[in-house]
C-alpha positions in Angstrom: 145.3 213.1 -213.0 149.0 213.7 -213.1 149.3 212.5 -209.0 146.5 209.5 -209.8 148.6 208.3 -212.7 151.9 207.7 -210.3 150.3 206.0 -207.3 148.9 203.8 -210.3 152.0 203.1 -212.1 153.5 202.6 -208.4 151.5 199.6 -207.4 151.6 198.6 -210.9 155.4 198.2 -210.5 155.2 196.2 -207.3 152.9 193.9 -209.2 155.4 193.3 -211.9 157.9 192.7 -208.9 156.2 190.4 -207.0 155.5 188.6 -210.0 159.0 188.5 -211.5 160.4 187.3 -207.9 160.2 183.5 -208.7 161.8 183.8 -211.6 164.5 186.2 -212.2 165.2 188.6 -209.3 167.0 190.7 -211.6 164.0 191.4 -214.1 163.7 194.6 -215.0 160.7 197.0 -214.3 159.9 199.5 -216.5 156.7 201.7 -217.3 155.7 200.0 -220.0 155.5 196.4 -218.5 153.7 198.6 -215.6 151.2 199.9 -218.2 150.6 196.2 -219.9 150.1 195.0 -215.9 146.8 197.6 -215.2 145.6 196.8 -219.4 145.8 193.3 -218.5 142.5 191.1 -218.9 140.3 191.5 -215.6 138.7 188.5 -215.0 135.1 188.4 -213.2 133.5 185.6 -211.0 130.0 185.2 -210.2 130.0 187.0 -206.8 132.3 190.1 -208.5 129.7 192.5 -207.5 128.2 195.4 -205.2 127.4 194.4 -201.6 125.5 197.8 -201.5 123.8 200.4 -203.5 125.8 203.6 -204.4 125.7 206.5 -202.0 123.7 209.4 -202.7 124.6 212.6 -204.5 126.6 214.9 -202.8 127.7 212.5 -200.5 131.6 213.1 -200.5 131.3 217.4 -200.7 131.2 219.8 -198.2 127.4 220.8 -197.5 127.0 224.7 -196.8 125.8 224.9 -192.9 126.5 222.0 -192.2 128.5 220.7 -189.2 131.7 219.9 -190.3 134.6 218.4 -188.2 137.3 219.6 -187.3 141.2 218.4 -188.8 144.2 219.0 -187.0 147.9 218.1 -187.1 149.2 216.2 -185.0 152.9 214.9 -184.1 154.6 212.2 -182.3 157.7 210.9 -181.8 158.4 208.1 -184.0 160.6 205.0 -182.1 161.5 204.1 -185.9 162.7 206.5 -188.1 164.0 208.5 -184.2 162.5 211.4 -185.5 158.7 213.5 -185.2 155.5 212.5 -187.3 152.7 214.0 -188.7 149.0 212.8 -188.8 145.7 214.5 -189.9 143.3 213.8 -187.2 139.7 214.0 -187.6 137.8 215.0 -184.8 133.7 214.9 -185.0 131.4 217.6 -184.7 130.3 217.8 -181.2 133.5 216.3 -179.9 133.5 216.6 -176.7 136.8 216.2 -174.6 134.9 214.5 -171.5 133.9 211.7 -174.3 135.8 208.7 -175.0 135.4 207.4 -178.4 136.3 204.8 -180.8 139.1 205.4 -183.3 139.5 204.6 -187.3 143.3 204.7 -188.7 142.6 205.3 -192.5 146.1 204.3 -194.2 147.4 206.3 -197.7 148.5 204.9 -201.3 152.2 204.9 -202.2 152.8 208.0 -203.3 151.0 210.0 -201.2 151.3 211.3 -197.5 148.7 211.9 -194.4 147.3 214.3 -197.1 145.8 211.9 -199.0 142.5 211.0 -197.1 142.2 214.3 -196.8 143.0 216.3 -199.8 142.4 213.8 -202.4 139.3 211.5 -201.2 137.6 214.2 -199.5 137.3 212.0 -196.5 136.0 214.6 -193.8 134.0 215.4 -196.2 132.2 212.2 -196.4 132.8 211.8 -192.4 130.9 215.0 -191.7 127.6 214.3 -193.5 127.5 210.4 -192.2 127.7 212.1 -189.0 125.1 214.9 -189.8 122.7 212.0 -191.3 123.2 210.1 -187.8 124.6 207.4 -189.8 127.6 206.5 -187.6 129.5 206.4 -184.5 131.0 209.1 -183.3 134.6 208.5 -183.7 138.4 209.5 -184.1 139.6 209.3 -187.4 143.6 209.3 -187.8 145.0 210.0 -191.1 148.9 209.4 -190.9 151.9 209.1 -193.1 152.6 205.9 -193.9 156.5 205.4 -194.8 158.3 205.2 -191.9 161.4 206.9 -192.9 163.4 209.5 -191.9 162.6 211.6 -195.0 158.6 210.8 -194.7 158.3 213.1 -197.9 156.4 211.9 -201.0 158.7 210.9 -203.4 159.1 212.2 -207.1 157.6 210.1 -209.6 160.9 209.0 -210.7 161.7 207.7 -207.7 158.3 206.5 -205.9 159.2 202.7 -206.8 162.6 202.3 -205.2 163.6 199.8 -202.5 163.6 202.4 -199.7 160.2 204.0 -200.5 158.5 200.7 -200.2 160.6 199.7 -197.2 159.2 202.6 -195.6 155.5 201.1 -195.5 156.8 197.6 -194.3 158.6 199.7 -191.3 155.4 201.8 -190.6 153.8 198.4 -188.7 156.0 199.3 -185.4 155.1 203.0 -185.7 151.8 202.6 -185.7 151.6 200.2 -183.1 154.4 201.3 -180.9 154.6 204.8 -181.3 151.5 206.4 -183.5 148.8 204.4 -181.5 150.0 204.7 -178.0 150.5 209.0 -178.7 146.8 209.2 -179.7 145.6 207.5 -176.5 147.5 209.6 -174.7 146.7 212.6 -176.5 142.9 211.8 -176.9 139.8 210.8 -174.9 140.1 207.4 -176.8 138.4 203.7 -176.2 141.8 202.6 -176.1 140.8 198.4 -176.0 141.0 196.9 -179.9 137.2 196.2 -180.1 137.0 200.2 -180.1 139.5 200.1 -182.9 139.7 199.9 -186.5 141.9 200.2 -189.5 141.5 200.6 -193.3 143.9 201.9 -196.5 143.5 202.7 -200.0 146.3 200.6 -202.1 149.2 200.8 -200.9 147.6 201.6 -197.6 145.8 198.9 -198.2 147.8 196.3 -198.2 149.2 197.6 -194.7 145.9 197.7 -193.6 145.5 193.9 -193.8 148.7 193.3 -193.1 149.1 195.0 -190.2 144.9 194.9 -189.3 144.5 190.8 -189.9 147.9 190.1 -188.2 147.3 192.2 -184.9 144.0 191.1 -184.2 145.2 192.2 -180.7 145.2 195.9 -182.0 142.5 196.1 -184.2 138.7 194.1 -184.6 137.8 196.0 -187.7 139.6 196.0 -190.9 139.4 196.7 -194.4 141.3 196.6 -197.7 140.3 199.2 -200.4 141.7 198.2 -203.9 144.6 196.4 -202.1 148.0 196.5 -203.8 150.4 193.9 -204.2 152.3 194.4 -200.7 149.3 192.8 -199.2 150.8 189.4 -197.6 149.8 186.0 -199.4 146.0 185.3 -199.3 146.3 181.9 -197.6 148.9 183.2 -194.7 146.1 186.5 -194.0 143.1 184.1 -194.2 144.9 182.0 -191.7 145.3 184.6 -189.4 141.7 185.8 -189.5 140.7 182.3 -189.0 142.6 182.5 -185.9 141.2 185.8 -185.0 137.4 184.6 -185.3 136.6 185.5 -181.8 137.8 188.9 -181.9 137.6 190.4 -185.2 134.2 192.3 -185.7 134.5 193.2 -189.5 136.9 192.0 -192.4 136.2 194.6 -195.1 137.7 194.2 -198.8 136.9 196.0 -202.0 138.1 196.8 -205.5 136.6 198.5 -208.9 135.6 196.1 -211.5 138.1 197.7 -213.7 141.1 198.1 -211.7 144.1 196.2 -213.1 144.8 195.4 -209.8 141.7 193.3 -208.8 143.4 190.0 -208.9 144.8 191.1 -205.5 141.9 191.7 -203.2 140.0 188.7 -205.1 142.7 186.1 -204.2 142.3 187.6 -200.6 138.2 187.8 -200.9 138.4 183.5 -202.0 141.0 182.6 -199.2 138.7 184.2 -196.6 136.0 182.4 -198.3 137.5 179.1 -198.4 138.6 178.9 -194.9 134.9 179.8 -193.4 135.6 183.9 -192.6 132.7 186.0 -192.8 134.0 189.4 -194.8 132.1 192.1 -196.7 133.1 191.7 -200.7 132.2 195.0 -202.4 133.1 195.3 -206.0 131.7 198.9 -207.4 132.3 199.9 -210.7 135.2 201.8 -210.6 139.7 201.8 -211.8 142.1 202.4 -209.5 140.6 205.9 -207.9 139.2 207.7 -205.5 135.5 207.3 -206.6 136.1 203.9 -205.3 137.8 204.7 -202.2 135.3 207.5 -201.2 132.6 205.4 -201.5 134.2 202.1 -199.9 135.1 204.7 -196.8 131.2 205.7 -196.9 130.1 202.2 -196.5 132.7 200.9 -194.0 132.3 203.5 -191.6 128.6 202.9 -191.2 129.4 199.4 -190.2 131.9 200.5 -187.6 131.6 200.1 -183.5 128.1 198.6 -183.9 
């Protein structure tokens, strides 16, 4: 898939940055040291494997009468990029304005938009027959845009790896927590304390999510990293923070395919956590790079939500 292949090739590309940063800042990234990074050798431990089964059939399309949610736009005004943002918001079926309820903040891969979760993962989907199958919480789910710049757009593939698209995803960190967060509480009948809410990200997204989830434990008591890309902070430094964070975080989430190219990432994070004594849910499926994997990751993280 033409959309699949560049969010791939994306990360890919930061790896090969990241990696070339000790020792020549002036390397040169190109798509064929990208394509070597994600063919590279994946290495397996022991405890590499699935912490659950594999959801049913069906279980990320639309089921004919059922209840579905409802997904609307939403926009605030961004203290970062000076400017006004879009977010998909998932409201439940039932929802009930008199209500309050928890909230999720599901983050998007670099070279998408708030239309990733959405469009390409099929999230309400999978949202609305959890809730149907009284499998979880009620909740908010808030789909935003993740670059934080004044041109939010998705970027040609040309131009998705460029120092100003990724800077856009290290500047989203005060929009979510300064602007995005506080315009949904006011906007919504939200549980607005951080027990009552979570965050999570596919990739790119990912990363963030960690970033910005393990490092405001202040903000957010659930968190998960699906297939994590390689602007997640060092394992040891986001370890360290949930260590700190033991008596508030709830959940630490993390999860890759067994053949993404990019698994090194969320296992260094998965051993830190490990080696300094923090509880975590490690779910390897059998998946690359993809949706199938973040569908499913979303299906088994949500159920663990606000419990």
């Amino acid at each position: 898939m033409k959309i699949q292949f560049a969010a791939a090739l994306a990360v890919a590309l930061l790896c090969t940055a990241a990696q070339a940063q000790d020792t020549d800042v002036n390397a040169k990234v190109n798509a064929e040291t990208a394509r070597a990074n994600f063919a590279r050798t994946i290495v397996l431990a022991a405890d590499d494997v699935r912490a659950f089964a594999p959801p049913p059939a069906g279980f990320a399309d639309a089921q004919p009468g059922r209840a579905q949610g409802k997904v609307e736009t939403f926009t605030y005004a961004s203290s970062v990029t000076n400017k006004r943002r879009t977010a998909n918001v998932w409201l439940p079926p039932g929802y009930d304005k008199s209500h309050r309820y928890p909230v999720l903040y599901l983050l998007h891969g670099i070279g998408g938009n708030q239309d990733e979760w959405r469009g390409y993962v099929r999230a309400q989907d999978v949202l609305d027959n959890l809730t149907a199958a009284g499998k979880i919480v009620p909740m908010i789910v808030v789909m935003p845009n993740g670059r934080a710049l004044a041109d939010d757009r998705s970027p040609p593939e040309n131009k998705v790896f460029t120092p100003e698209n990724a800077a856009g995803f290290a500047r989203f960190e005060r929009d979510l927590l300064d602007s995005l967060i506080p315009a949904v509480d006011a906007a919504y009948p939200t549980l607005k304390d951080s027990a009552h809410r979570a965050i999570g990200g596919l990739s790119m997204g990912g990363g963030q999510a960690l970033n910005f989830g393990l490092g405001h434990p202040e903000a957010f008591n659930w968190v998960a990293g699906f297939s994590p890309a390689p602007n997640t902070e060092a394992p040891a430094k986001l370890a360290g923070e949930a260590a700190q964070a033991k008596g508030k975080l709830k959940l630490v989430y993390l999860s890759c395919g067994n053949r993404d190219g990019l698994i090194n990432v969320a296992q260094g994070v998965h051993r830190q956590l490990r080696e300094q004594g923090v509880a975590h849910v490690w779910n390897v499926d059998g998946y690359g790079h993809d949706r199938d994997s973040w569908a499913e990751n979303l299906y088994h993280y949500a159920q663990l939500l606000f419990r």
